[in-house]
C-alpha positions as protocol buffer text, in pm:
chain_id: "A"
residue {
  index: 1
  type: UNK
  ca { x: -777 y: -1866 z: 319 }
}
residue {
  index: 2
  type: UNK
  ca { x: -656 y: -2222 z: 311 }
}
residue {
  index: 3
  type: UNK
  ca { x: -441 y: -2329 z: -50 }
}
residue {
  index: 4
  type: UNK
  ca { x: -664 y: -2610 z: -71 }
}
residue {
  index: 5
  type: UNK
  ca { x: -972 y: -2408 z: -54 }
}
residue {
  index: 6
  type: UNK
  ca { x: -1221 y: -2440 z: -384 }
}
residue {
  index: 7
  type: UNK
  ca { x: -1348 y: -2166 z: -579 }
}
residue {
  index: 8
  type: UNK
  ca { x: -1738 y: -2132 z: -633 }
}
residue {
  index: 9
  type: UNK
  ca { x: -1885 y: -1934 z: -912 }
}
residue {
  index: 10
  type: UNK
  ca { x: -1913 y: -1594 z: -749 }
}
residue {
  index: 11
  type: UNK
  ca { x: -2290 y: -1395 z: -758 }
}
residue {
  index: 12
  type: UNK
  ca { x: -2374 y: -1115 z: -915 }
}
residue {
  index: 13
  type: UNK
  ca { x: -2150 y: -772 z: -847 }
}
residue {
  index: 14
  type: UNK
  ca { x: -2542 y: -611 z: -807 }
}
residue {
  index: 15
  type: UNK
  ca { x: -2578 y: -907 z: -543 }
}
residue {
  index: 16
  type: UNK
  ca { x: -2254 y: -867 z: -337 }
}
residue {
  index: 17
  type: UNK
  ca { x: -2350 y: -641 z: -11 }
}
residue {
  index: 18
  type: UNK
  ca { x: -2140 y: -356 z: 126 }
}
residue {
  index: 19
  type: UNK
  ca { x: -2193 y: -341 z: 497 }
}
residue {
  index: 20
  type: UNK
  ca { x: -1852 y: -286 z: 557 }
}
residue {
  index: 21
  type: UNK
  ca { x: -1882 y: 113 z: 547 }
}
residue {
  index: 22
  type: UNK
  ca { x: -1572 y: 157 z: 501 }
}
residue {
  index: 23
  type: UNK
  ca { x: -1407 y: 101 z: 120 }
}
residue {
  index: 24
  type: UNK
  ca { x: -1159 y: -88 z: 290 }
}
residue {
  index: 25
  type: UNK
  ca { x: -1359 y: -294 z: 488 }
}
residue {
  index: 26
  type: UNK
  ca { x: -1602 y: -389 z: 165 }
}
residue {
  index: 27
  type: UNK
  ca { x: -1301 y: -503 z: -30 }
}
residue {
  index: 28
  type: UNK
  ca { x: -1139 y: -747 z: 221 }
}
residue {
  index: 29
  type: UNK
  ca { x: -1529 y: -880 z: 267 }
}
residue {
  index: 30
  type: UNK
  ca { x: -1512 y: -979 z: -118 }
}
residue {
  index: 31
  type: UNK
  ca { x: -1405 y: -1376 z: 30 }
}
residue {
  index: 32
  type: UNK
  ca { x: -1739 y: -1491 z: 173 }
}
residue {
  index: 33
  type: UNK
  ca { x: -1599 y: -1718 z: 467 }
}
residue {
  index: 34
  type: UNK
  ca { x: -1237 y: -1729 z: 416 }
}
residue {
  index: 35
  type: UNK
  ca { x: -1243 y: -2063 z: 659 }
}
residue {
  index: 36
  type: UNK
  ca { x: -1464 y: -2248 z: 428 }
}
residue {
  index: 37
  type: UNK
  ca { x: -1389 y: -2578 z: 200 }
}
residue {
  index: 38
  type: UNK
  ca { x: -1534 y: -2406 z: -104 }
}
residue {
  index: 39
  type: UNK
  ca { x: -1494 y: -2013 z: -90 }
}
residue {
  index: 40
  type: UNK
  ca { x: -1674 y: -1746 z: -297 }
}
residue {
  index: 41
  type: UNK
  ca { x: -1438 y: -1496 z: -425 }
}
residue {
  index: 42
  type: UNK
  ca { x: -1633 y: -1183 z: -560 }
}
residue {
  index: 43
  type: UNK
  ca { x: -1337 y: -1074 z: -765 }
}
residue {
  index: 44
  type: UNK
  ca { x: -1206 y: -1363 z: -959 }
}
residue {
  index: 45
  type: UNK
  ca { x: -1155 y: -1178 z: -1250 }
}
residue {
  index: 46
  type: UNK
  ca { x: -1066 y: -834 z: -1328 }
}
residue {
  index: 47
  type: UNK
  ca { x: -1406 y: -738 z: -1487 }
}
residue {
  index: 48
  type: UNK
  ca { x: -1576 y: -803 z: -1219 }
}
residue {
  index: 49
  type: UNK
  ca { x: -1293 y: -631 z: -1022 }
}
residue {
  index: 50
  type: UNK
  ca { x: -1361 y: -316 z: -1226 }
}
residue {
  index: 51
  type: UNK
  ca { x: -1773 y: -387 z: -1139 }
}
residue {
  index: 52
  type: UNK
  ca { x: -1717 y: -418 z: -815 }
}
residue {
  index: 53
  type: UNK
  ca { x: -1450 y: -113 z: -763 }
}
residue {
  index: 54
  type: UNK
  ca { x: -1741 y: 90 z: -965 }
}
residue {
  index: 55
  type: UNK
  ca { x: -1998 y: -6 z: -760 }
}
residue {
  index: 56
  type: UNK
  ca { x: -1798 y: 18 z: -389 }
}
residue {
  index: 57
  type: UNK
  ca { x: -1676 y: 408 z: -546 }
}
residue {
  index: 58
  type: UNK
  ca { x: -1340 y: 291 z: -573 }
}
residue {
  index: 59
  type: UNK
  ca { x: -1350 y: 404 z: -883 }
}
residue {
  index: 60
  type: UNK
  ca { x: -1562 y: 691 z: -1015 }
}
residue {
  index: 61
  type: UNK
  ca { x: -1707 y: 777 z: -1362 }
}
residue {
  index: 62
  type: UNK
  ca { x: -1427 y: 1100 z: -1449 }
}
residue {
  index: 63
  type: UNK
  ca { x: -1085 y: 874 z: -1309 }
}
residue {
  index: 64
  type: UNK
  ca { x: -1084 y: 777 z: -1677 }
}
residue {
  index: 65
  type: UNK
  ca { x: -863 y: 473 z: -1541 }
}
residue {
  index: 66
  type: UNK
  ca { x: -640 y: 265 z: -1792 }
}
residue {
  index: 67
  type: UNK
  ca { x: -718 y: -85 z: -1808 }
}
residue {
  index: 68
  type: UNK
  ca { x: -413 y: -344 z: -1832 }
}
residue {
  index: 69
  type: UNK
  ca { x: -397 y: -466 z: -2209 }
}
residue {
  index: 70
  type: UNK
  ca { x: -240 y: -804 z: -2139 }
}
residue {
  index: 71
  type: UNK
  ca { x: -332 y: -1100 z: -1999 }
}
residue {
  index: 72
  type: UNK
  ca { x: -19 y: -1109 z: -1836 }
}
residue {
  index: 73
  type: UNK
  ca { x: -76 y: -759 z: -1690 }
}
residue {
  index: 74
  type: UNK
  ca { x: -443 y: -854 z: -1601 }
}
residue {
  index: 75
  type: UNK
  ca { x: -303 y: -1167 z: -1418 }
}
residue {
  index: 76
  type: UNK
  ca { x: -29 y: -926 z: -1236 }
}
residue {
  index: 77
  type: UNK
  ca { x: -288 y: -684 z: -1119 }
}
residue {
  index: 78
  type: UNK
  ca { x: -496 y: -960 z: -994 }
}
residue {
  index: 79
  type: UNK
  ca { x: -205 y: -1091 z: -783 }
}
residue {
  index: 80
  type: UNK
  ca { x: -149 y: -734 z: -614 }
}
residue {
  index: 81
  type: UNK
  ca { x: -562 y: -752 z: -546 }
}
residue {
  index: 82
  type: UNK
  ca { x: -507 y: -1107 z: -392 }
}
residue {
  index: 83
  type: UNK
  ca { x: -218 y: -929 z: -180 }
}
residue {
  index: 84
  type: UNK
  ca { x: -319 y: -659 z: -32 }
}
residue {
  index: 85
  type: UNK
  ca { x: -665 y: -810 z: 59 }
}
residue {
  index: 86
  type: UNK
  ca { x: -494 y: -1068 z: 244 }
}
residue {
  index: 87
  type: UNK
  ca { x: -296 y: -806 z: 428 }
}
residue {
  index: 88
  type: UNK
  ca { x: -600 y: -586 z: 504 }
}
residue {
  index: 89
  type: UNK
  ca { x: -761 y: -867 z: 630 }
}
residue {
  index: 90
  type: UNK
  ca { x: -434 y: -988 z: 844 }
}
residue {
  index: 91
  type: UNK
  ca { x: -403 y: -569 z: 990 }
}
residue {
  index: 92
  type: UNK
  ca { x: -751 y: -573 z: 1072 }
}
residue {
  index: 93
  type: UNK
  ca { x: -801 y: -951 z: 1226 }
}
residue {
  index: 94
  type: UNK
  ca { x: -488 y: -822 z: 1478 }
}
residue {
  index: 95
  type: UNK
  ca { x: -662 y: -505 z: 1532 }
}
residue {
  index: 96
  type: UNK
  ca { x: -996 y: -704 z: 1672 }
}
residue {
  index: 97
  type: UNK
  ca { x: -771 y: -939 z: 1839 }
}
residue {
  index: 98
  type: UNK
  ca { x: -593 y: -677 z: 2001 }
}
residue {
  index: 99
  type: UNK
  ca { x: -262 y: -823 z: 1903 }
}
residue {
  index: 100
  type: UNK
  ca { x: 51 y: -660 z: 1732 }
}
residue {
  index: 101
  type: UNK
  ca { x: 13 y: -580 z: 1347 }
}
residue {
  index: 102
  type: UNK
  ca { x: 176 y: -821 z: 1125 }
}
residue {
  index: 103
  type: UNK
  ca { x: 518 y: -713 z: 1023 }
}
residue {
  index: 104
  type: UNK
  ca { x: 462 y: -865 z: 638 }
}
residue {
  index: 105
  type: UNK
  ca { x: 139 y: -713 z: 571 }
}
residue {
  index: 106
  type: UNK
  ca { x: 206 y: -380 z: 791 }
}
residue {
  index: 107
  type: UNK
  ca { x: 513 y: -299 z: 478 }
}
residue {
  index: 108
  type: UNK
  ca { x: 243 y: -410 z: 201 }
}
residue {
  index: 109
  type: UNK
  ca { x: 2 y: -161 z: 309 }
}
residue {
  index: 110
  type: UNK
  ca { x: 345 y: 85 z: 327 }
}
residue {
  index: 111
  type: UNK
  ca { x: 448 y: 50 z: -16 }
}
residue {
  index: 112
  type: UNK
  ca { x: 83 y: 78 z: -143 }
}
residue {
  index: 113
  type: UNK
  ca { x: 62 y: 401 z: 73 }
}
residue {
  index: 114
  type: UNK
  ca { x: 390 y: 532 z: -91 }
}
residue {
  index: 115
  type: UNK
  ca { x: 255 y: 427 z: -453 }
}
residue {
  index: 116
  type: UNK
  ca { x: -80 y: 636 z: -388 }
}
residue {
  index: 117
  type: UNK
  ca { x: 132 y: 922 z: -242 }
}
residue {
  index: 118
  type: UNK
  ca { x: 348 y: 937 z: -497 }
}
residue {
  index: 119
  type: UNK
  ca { x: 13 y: 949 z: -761 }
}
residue {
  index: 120
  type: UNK
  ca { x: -83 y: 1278 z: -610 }
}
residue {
  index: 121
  type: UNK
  ca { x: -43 y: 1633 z: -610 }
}
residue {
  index: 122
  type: UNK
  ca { x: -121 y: 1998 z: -417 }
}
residue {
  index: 123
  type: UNK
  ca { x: -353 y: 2184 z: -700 }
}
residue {
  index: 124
  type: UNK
  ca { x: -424 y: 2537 z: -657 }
}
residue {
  index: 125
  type: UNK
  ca { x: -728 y: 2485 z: -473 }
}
residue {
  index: 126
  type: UNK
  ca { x: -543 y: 2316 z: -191 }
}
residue {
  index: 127
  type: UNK
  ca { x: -652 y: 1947 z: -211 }
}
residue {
  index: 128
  type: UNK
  ca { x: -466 y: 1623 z: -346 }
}
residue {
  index: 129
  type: UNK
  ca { x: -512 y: 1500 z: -658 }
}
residue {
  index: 130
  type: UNK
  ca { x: -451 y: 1232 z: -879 }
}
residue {
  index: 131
  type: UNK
  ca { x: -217 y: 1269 z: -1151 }
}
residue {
  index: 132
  type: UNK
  ca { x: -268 y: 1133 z: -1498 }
}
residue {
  index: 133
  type: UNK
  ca { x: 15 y: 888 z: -1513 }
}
residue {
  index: 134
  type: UNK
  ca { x: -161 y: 757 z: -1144 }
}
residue {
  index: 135
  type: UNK
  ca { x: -458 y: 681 z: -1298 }
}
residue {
  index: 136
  type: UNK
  ca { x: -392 y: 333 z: -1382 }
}
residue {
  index: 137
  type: UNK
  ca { x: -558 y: -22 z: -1293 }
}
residue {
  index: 138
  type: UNK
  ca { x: -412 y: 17 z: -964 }
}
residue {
  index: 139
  type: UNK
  ca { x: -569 y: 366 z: -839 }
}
residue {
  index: 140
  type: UNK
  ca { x: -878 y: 167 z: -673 }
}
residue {
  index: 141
  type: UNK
  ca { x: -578 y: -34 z: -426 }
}
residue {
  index: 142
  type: UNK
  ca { x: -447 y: 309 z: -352 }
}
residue {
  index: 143
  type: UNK
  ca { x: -802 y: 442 z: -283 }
}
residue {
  index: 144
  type: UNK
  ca { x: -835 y: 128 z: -79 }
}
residue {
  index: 145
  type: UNK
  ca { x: -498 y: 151 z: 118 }
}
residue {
  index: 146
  type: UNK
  ca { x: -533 y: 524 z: 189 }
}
residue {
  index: 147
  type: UNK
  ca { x: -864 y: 416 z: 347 }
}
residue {
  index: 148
  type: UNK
  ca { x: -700 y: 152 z: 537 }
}
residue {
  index: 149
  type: UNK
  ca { x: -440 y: 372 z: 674 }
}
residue {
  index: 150
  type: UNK
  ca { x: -735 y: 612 z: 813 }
}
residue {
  index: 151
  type: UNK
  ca { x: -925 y: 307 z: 943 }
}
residue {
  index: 152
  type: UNK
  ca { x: -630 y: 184 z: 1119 }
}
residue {
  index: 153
  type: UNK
  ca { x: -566 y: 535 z: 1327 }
}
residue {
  index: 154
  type: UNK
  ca { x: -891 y: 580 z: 1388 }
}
residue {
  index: 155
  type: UNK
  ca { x: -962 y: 534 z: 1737 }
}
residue {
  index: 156
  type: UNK
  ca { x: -1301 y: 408 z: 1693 }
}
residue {
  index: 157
  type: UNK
  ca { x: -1067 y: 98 z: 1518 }
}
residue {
  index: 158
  type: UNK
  ca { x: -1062 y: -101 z: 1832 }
}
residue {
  index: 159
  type: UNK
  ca { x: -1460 y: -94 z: 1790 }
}
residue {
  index: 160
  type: UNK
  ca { x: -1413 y: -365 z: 1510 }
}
residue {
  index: 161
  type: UNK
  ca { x: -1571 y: -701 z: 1553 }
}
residue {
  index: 162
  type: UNK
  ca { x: -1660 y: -972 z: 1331 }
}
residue {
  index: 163
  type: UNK
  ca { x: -1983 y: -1085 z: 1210 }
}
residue {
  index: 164
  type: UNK
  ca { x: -2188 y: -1299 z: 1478 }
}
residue {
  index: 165
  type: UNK
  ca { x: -2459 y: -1381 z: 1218 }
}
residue {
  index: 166
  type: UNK
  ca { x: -2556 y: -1746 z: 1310 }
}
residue {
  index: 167
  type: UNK
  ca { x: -2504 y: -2021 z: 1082 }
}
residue {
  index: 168
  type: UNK
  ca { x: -2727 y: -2109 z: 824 }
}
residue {
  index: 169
  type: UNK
  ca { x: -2703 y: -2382 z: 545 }
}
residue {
  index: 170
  type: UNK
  ca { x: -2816 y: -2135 z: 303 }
}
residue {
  index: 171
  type: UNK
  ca { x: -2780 y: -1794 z: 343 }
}
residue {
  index: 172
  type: UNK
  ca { x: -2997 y: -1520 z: 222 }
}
residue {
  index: 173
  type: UNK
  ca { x: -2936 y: -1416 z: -165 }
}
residue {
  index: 174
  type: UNK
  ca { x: -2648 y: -1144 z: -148 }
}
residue {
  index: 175
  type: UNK
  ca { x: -2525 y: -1187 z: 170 }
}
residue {
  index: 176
  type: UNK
  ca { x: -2183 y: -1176 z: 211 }
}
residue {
  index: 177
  type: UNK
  ca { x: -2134 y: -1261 z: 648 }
}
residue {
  index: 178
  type: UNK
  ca { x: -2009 y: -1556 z: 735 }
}
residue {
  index: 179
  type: UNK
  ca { x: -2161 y: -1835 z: 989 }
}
residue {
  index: 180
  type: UNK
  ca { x: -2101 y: -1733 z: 1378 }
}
residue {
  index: 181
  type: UNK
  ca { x: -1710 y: -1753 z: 1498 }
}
residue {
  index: 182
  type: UNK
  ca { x: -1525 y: -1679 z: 1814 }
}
residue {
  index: 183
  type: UNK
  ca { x: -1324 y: -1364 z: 1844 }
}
residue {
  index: 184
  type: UNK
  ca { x: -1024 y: -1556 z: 1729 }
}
residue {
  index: 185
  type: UNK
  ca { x: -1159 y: -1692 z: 1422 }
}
residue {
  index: 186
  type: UNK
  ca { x: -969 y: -1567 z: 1115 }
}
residue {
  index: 187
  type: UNK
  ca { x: -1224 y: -1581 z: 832 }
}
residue {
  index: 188
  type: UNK
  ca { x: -1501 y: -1390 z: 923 }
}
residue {
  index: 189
  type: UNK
  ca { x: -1573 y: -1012 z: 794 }
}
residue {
  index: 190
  type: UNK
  ca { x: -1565 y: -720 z: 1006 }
}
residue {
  index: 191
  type: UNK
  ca { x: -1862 y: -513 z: 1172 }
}
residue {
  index: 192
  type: UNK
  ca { x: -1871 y: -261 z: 1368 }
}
residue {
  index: 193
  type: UNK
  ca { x: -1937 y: -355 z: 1734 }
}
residue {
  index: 194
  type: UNK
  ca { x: -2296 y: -273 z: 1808 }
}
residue {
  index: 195
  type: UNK
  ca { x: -2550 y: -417 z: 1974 }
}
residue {
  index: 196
  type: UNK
  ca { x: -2657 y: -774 z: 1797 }
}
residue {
  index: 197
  type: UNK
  ca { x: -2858 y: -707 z: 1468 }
}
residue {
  index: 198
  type: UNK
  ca { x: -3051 y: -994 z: 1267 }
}
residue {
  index: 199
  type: UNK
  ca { x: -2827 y: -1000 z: 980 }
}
residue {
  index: 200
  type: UNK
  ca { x: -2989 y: -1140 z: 643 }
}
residue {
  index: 201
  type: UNK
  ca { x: -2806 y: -1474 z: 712 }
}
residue {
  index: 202
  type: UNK
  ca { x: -3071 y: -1548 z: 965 }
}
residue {
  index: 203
  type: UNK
  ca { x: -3351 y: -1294 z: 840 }
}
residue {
  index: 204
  type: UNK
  ca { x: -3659 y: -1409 z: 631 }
}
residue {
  index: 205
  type: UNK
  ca { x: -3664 y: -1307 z: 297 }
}
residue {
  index: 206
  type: UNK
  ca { x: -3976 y: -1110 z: 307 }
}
residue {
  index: 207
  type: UNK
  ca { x: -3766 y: -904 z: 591 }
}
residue {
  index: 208
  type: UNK
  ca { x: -3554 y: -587 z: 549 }
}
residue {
  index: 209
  type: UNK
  ca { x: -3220 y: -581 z: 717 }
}
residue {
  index: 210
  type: UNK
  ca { x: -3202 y: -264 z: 955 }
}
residue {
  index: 211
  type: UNK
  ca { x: -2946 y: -23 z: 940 }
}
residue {
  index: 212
  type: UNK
  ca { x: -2593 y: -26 z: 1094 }
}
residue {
  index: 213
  type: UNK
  ca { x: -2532 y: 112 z: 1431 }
}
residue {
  index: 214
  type: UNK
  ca { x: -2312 y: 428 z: 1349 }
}
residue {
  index: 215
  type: UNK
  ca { x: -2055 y: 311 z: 1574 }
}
residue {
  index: 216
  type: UNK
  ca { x: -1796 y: 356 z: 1340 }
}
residue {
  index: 217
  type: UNK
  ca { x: -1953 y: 556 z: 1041 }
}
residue {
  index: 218
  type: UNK
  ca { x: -1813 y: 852 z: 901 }
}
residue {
  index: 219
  type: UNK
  ca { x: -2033 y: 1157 z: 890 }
}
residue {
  index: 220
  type: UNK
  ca { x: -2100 y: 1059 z: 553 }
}
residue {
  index: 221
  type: UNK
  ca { x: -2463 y: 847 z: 471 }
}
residue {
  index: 222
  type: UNK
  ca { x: -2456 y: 506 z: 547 }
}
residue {
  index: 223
  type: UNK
  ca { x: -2269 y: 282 z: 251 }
}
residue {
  index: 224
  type: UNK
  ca { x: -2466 y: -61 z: 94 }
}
residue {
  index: 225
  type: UNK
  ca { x: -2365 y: -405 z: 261 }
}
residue {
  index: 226
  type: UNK
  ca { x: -2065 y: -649 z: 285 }
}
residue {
  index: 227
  type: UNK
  ca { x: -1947 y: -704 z: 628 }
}
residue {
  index: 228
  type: UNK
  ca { x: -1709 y: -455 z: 796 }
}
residue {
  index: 229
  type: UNK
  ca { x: -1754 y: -181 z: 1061 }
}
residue {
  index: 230
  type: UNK
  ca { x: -1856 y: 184 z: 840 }
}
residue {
  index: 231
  type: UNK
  ca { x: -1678 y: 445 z: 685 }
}
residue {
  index: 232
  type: UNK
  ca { x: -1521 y: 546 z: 388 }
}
């Protein structure tokens, strides 16, 4: 996303689609066209962070989460969101454009890896879990990295595309895809590569988007809408 890139007011969390699928995929579609002059960043403060994390399950109702007291811890965690997003996004742009993984954002996704690792332990009934002292502001960007890391050695990975909704001066209410690009175009959101689908940036609004192609979905139900190929 371009430095000299503006910041419009974003919409409504209850607005923001999840067509990603994936968690990981739904949070690095939270910049609605990264290429643009004036970008919409969902999570431009850490409310609507904790909104969106709540409404994407990144976080669930019993984490019991600690919130950061400070404004200068809010700001910190708000950084690290900023960071890893970016990375995601970098990891997963190489991925479509079958080109090596970034070396810079390939040891940010490590260390967040290693920090959600580190958060959890074998209980007796043989699963992970997250300790207390991991459940912090942070546990949604482990959630989200551990999802990434599954994404990324999945083979169904190289299945990623990005959206090829065609432009429109005004997109549908809650849409998060971006205007058509070619496969090297950095800013668009991930999809998973199925046959062409009307997306709501070029639907009516009295029409229904249809589902995903399950190209890449997990054998879980299909997730809302935001832009990248499913699973979670």
């Amino acid at each position: 996303m371009p430095a000299e890139n503006r910041h419009l007011p974003p919409r409504p969390i209850a607005a923001i689609r999840l067509d990603g699928g994936r968690l990981c995929l739904d949070f690095v579609n939270t910049i609605h066209d990264r290429g643009a002059v004036e970008v919409e960043d969902y999570l431009q403060q850490p409310q609507r962070l904790v909104e969106w994390c709540a409404r994407a399950g990144a976080l669930r109702p019993d984490d019991g989460v600690r919130a950061p007291r400070t404004a200068r811890e809010r700001a910190a965690l708000m950084r690290e969101v900023e960071t890893l997003r970016r990375h995601l996004h970098a990891l997963f742009a190489a991925r479509v454009d079958d080109l090596p993984l970034p070396a810079d954002a390939l040891r940010g996704l490590d260390r967040w890896l290693h920090r959600a690792w580190e958060g959890q332990s074998l209980g007796a009934d043989g699963q992970l879990h997250w300790r207390a002292d991991a459940r912090d502001a942070r546990l949604p960007l482990k959630r989200i990295a551990l999802g990434a890391l599954d994404l990324l050695g999945d083979p169904h990975a190289s299945r990623l595309r990005r959206c090829a909704a065609a432009p429109t001066p005004a997109p549908a209410a809650g849409c998060s895809s971006t205007p058509a690009r070619t496969s090297a175009a950095a800013g668009a959101p991930w999809k998973p590569a199925a046959p062409p689908r009307r997306c709501s940036a070029i639907a009516r609004a009295d029409e229904r988007r249809p589902a995903l192609a399950p190209c890449c979905t997990s054998a879980a139900a299909p997730a809302p809408n935001t832009g990248f190929p499913p699973s979670r």
